[in-house]
C-alpha positions as CSV (number, residue, x, y, z in Angstrom):
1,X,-1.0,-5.6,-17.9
2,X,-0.1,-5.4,-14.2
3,X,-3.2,-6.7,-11.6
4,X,-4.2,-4.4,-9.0
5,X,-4.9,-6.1,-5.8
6,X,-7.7,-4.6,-3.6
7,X,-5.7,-2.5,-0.5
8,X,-7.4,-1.7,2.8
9,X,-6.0,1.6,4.6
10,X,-4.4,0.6,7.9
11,X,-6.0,2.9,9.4
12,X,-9.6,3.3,8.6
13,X,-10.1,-0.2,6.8
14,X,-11.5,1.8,3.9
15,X,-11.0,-0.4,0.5
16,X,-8.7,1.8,-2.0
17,X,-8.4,0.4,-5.8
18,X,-6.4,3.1,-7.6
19,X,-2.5,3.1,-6.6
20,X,-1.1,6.8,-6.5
21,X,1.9,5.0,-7.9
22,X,3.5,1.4,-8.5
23,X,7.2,-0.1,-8.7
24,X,8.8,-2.7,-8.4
25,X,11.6,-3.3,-5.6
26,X,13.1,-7.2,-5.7
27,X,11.0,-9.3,-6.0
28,X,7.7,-7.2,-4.5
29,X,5.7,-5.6,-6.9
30,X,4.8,-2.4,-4.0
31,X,1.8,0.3,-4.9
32,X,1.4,3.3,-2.9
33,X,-1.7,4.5,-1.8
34,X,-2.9,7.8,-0.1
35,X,-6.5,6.7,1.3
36,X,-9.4,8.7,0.4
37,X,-11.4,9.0,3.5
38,X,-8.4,9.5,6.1
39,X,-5.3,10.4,4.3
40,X,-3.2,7.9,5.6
41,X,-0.6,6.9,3.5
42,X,0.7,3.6,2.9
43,X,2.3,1.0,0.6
44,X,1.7,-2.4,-0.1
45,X,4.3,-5.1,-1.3
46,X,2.8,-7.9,-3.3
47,X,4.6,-10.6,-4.9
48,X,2.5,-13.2,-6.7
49,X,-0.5,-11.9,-6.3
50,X,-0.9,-12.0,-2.6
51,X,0.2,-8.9,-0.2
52,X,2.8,-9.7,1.6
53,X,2.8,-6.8,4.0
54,X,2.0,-3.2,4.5
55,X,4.2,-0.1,5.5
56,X,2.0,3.1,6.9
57,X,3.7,6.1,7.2
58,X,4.2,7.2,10.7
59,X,5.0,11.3,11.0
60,X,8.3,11.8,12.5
61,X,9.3,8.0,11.9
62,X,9.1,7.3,8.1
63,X,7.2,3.8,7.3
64,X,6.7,1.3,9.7
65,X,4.9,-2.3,9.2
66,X,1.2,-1.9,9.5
């Protein structure tokens, strides 16, 4: 069973629990999130438990490191 790891939205520092989706890329397990109270989206990269960083998606750029 994978562990979720408690996200905070980049924007709006909301807490977000439920992933929209989760992979894994390397050696980063990443979970995507669309934040309920703004709508930013963003992905976290964990690896071992502990987030390493955060991409937000930036309109017109793609993701960039929150």
């Amino acid at each position: 069973m994978k562990r979720i790891v408690m996200s905070k939205c980049p924007h709006c520092k909301k807490d977000n629990t439920e992933p929209k989706k989760t992979w894994k890329y390397g050696v980063y397990n990443v979970q995507s999130f669309v934040c309920g109270n703004c709508g930013t989206q963003y992905r976290d990269y964990v690896r071992d438990h502990n987030q390493f960083f955060t991409l937000r998606l930036m309109k017109g750029t793609g993701y960039v490191k929150a």
